[in-house]
N, C-alpha and C positions, 0 to 999 in steps of 0.2 A: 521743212516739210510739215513739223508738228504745227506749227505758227501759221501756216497759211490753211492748214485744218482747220484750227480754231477758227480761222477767222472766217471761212466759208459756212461753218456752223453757225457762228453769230450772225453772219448777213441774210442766213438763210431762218435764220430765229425774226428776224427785223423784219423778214419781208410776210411770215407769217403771221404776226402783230400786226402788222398793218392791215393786213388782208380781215383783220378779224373786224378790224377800227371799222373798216371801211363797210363793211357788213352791216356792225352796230349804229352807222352812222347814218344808214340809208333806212334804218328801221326793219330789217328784215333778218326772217331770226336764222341763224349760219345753219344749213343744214350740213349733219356730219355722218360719218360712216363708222367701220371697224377697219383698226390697222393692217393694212398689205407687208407681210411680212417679206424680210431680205432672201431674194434669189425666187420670190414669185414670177410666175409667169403675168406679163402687165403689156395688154393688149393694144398699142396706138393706131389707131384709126383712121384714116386720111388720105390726104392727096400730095400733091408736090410737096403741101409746105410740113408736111409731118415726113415724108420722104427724106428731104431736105436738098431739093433740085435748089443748087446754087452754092452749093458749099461741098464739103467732102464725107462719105456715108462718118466717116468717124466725129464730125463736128454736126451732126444734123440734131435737131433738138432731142430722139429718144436716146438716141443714142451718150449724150451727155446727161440725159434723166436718169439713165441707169449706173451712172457712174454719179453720181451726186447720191442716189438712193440702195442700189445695193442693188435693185429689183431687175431682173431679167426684163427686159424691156424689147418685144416684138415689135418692130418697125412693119405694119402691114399700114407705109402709105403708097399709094400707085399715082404718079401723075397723070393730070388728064382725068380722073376720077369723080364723078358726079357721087350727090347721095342716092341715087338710085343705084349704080354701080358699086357703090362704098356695102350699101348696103343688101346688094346679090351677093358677095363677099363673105359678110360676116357668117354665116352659120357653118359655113364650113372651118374659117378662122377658129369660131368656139369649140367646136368640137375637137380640130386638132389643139389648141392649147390650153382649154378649158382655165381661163383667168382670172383670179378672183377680180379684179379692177380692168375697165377699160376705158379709154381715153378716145374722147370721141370731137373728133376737129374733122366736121366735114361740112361742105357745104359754096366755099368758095368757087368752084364751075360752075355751079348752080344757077349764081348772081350774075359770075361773065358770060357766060350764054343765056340767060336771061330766061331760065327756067319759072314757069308759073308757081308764086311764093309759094301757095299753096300745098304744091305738088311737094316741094322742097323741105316743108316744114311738117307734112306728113311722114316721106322718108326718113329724118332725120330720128323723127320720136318713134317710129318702129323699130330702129336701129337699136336707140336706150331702151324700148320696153324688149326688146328682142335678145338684147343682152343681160337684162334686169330675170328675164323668166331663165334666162341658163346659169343662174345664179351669179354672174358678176355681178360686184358693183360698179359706177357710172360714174366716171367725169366729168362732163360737156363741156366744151369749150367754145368762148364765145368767136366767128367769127367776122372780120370786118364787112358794112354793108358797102361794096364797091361800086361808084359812081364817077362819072366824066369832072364833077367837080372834086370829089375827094381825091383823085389820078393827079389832078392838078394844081391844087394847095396842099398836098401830101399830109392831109388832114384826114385819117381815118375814125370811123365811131364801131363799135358792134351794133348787130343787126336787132335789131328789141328778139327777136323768134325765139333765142338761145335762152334771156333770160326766162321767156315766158313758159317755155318748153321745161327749162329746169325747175324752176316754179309748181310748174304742173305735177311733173314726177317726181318732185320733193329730190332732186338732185345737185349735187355739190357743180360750181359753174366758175370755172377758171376764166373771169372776164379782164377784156382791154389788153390781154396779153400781147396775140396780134397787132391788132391795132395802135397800139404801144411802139409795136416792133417797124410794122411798114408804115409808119408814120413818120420813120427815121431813118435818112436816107444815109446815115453813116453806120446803120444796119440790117441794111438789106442789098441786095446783089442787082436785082431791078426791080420792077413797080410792085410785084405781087410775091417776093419772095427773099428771105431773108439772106444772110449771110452767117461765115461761124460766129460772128460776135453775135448776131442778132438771135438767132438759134441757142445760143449758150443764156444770154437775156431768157428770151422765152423760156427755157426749162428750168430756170432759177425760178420765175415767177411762177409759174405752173406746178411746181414743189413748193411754194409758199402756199399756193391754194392747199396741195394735199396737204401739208400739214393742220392749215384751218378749218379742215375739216376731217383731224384725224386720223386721216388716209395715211399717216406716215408721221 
């Protein structure tokens, strides 16, 4: 048990590193936060794939975050879930949990139903400024821009919005995580939605973000 600690520590030290490389690599300078302490209330955000439709509530990605981190980890993902919807949501969400950190992975109905970007990438930044004024701080995550050809050579990219959006409100941006995930079809359950390995993947990575930027 001690041995396989350590080593989840170190891989989770390795992928923090890299996270930073990749940062320093791209010329852009890491934006960071203050530490979310253990047994904080930690707001996730989302739709099916923060849910975790396709695996079991105990293997879904918060739910494995909060067991890697210590952090009370609220699962408010609903499938089916637009940003429009994600985001008539939130204020009620803060007020009952009042979180110092939220995790904000929404936006995928958006693109399959083919919501006007615009529209899309307005709600998404109300969401962060909407959480940013109730004093959390902000995750963003990036995710994938789904298309007929990406469905098809199981080749996913992020959407540019996420990073531009974080960029803009100077926010830390857990990118390629997704896209990472449903890009690989021995971790995911079908086209748009992971599975427990892929799920367990994604919250590894996703705690390499927070660590590079402090969050943890």
């Amino acid at each position: 048990m001690e041995a396989s600690f350590h080593r989840r520590r170190f891989l989770i030290a390795v992928g923090a590193a890299s996270a930073v490389a990749l940062v320093t690599a791209c010329g852009k300078k890491a934006v960071t936060g203050r530490k979310v302490a253990a047994g904080a209330a930690v707001l996730a955000l989302g739709d099916s794939i923060t849910f975790g439709t396709g695996a079991t509530p105990e293997t879904s990605y918060p739910t494995v975050l909060a067991q890697l981190t210590g952090w009370n980890v609220i699962n408010a993902g609903v499938p089916g879930d637009t940003s429009a919807q994600a985001l008539a949501r939130l204020p009620a969400l803060l007020q009952e949990h009042t979180p110092p950190l939220v995790l904000v992975s929404i936006g995928g109905n958006d693109f399959l139903r083919r919501v006007p970007e615009g529209e899309t990438r307005a709600n998404i930044r109300k969401i962060c400024e909407l959480a940013l004024a109730g004093g959390a701080q902000v995750m963003l995550v990036a995710i994938p821009a789904f298309s007929t050809t990406a469905a098809i050579t199981g080749s996913l990219s992020d959407h540019p919005m996420y990073d531009e959006i974080g960029q803009s409100l100077k926010l830390p941006l857990h990118a390629k995580g997704w896209s990472a995930v449903l890009s690989n079809a021995a971790l995911r359950s079908d086209q748009i939605h992971a599975n427990a390995k892929g799920y367990e993947q994604f919250a590894r990575g996703l705690l390499a973000s927070a660590q590079a930027a402090q969050l943890f």
